[in-house]
C-alpha positions as CSV (number, residue, x, y, z in Angstrom):
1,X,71.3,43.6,1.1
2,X,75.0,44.2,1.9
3,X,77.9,42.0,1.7
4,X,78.6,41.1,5.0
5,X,74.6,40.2,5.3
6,X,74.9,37.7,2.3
7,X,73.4,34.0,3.0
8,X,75.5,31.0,2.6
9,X,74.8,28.6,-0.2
10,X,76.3,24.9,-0.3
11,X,76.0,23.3,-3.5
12,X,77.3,19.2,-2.9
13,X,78.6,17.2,-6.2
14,X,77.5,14.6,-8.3
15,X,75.7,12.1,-6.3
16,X,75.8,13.0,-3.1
17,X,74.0,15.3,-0.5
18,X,74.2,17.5,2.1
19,X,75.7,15.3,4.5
20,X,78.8,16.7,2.6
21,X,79.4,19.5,4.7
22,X,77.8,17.8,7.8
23,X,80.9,17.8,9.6
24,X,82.8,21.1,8.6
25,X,83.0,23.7,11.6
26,X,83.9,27.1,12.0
27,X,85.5,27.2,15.2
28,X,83.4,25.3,16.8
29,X,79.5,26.7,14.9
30,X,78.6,24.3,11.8
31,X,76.9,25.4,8.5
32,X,73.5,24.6,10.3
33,X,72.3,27.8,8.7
34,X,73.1,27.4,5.1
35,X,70.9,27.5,2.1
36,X,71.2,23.8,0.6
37,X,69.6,23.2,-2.9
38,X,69.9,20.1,-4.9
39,X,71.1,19.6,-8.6
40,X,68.0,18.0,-10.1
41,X,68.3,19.7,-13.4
42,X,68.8,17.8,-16.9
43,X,71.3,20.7,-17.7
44,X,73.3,23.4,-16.8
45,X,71.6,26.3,-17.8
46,X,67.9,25.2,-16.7
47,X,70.1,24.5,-13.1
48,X,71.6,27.8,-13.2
49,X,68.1,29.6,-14.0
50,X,66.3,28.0,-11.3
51,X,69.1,28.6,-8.8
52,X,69.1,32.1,-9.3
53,X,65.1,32.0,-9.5
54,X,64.9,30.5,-5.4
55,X,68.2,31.9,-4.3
56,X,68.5,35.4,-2.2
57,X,69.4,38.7,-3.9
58,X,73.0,38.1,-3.7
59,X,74.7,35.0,-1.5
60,X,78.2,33.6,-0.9
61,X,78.5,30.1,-2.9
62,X,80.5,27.1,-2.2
63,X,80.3,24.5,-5.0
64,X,82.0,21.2,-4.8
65,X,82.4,18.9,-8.1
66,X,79.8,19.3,-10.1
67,X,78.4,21.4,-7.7
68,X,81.4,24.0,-8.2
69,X,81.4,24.0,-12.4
70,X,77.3,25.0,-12.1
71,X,79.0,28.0,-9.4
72,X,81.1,28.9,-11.9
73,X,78.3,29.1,-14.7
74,X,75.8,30.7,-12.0
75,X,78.7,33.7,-11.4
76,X,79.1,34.1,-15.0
77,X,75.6,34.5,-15.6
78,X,74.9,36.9,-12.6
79,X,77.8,38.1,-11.4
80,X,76.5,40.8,-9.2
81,X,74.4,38.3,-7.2
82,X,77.4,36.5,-5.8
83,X,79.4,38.1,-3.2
84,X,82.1,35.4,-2.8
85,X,82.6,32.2,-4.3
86,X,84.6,28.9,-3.1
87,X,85.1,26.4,-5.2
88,X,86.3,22.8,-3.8
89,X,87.3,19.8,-5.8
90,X,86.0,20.7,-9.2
91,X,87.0,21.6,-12.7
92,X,86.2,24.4,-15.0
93,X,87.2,23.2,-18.2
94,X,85.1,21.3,-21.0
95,X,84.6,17.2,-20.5
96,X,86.7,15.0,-22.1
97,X,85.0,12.6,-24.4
98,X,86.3,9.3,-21.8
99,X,84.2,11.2,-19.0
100,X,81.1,11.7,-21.5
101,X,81.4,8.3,-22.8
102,X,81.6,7.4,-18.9
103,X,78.1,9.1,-17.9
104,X,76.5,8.1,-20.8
105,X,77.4,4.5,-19.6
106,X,76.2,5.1,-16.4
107,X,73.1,6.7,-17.8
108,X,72.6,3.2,-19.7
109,X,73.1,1.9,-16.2
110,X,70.7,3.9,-14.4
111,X,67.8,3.5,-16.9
112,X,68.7,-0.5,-16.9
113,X,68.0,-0.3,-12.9
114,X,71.1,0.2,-11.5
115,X,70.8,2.1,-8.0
116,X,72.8,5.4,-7.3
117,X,74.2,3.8,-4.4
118,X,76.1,0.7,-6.6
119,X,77.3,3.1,-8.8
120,X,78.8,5.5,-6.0
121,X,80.3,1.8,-4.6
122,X,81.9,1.3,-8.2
123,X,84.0,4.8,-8.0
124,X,84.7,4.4,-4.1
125,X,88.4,4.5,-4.5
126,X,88.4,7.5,-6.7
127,X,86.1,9.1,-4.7
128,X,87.9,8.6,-0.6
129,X,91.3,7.1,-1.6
130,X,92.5,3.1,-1.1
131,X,93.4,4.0,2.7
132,X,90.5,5.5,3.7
133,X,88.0,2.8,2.1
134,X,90.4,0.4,3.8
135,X,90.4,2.5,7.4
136,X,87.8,4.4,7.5
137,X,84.6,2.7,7.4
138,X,82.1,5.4,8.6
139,X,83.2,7.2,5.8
140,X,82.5,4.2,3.3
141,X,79.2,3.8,4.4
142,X,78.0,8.3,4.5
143,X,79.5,8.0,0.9
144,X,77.4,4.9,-0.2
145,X,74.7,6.6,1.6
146,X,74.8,9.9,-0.4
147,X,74.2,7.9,-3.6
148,X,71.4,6.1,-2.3
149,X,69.5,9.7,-0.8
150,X,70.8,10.8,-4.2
151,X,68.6,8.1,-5.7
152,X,67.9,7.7,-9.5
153,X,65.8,10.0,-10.9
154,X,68.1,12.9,-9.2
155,X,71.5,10.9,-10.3
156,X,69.9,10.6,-13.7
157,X,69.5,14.6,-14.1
158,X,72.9,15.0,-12.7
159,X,74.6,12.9,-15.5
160,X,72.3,14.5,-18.3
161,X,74.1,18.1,-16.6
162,X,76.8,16.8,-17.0
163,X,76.9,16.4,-20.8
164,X,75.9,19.6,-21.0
165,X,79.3,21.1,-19.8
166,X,81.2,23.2,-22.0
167,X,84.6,25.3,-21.3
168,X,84.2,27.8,-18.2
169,X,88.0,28.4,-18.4
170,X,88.3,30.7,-21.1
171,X,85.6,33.0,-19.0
172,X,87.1,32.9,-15.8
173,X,88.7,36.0,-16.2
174,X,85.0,37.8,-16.6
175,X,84.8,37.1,-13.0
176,X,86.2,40.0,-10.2
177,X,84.4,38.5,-7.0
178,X,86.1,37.5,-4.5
179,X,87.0,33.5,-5.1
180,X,89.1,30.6,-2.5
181,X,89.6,27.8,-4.3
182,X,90.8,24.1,-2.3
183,X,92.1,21.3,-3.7
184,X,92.5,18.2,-2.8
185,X,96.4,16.8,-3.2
186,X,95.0,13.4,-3.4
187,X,92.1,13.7,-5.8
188,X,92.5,11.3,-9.3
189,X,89.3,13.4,-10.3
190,X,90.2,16.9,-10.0
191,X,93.7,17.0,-9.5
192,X,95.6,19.6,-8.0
193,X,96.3,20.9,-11.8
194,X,93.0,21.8,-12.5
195,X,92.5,24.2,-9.8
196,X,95.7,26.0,-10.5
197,X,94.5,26.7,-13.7
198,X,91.3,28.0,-12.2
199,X,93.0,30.7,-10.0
200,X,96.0,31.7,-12.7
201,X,92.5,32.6,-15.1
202,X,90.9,34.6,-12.3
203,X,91.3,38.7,-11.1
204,X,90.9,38.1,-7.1
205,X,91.3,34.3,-6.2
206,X,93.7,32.3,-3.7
207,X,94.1,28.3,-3.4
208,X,94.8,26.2,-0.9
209,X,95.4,22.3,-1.1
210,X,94.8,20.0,1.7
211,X,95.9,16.7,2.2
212,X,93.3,14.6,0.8
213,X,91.1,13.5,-1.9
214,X,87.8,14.6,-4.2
215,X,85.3,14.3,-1.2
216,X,87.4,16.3,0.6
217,X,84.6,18.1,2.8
218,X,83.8,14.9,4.3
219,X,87.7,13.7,5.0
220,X,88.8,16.9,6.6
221,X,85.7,18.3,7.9
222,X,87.4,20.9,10.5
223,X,90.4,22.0,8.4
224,X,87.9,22.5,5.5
225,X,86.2,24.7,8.1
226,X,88.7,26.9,9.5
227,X,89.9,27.5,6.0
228,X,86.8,28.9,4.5
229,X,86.1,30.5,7.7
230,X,89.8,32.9,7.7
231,X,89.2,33.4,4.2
232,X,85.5,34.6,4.8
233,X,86.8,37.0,7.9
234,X,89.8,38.5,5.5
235,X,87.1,39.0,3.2
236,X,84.3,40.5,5.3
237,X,82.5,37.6,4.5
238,X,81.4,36.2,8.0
239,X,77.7,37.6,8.1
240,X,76.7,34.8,5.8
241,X,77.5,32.3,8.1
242,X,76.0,34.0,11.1
């Protein structure tokens, strides 16, 4: 399969869904045509190994969150089945022992019966910002919505993944596909910093911040778009979202 033939694959972040990219465009055509898979794994590697198990020969990924550190894991173990990567709102090095004390709290939570979608109303400001939960209540609600398609048998895997993380930073430099990296200037959960750090470890990658936070897919659906879109075309990229 060539490059320029290579399917698209979306992978969303912790606790939400495919309505994610619901909204991003490329000039005017959607990702209707994208490979979607869920994160339903109890750890990285198993995730990894059953990606690369359904996915096509080789693919263009785009990872946010969570869904961008098991992108960066996925590359590193299969390099040659990724033609270009984008990674949005995510984090490559290993957890800090606050966030692992903070899933294994919301583990406690989840197995206690706490739904997805209370937890996902408990980070809301981190997640869209204090204006937008204030302004923007469509965006409130597809958020709270996520987490509740999520539900908690998923949202339970997807915190066990979590604590599985170790440092993809150090390796980073392994990888020579082509990479775009967006940040959000905004985010409290993977700030700005973070993704520097990714493309200063990496042979062929570019970033580009937008104004707004960690969900930043859903906030800024069109710019999001166009970006990943010009990138693709100066890459030779635009057969996988034909």
């Amino acid at each position: 399969m060539s490059v320029a033939a290579a399917p698209l694959v979306l992978l969303a972040g912790m606790n939400c869904t495919a309505d994610l990219w619901a909204d991003a465009r490329f000039d005017g055509a959607g990702f209707e045509g994208a490979i979607r898979p869920v994160l339903d794994r109890p750890s990285i590697a198993e995730q990894v190994a059953a990606l690369l198990d359904g996915l096509p020969e080789k693919f263009v990924l785009v990872g946010h969150s969570l869904g961008g550190i098991v992108g960066m894991a996925l590359a590193l173990a299969a390099p040659e089945r990724v033609a270009g990567l984008v990674l949005v709102s995510t984090n490559a090095k290993a957890p800090t022992e606050a966030q692992r004390s903070g899933w294994g709290d919301w583990l406690t939570r989840v197995d206690a019966g706490t739904d997805a979608r209370a937890l996902q109303q408990s980070i809301l400001s981190p997640l869209l910002g204090e204006r937008l939960v204030r302004d923007r209540p469509d965006l409130v609600q597809r958020t709270l919505r996520m987490g509740e398609e999520t539900g908690a048998e998923r949202l339970r895997a997807q915190l066990a993944m979590q604590l599985t993380r170790t440092d993809l930073l150090a390796r980073l430099p392994e990888l020579t596909m082509p990479t775009f990296v967006v940040s959000g200037l905004d985010d409290v959960i993977c700030p700005p910093h973070f993704h520097t750090e990714i493309v200063s470890a990496m042979a062929d990658a570019r970033l580009v911040s937008l104004d707004a936070g960690h969900l930043l897919p859903l906030e800024r659906p069109r710019e999001f778009g166009r970006l990943v879109r010009s990138w693709m075309s100066q890459q030779r990229l635009l057969g996988a979202v034909a």
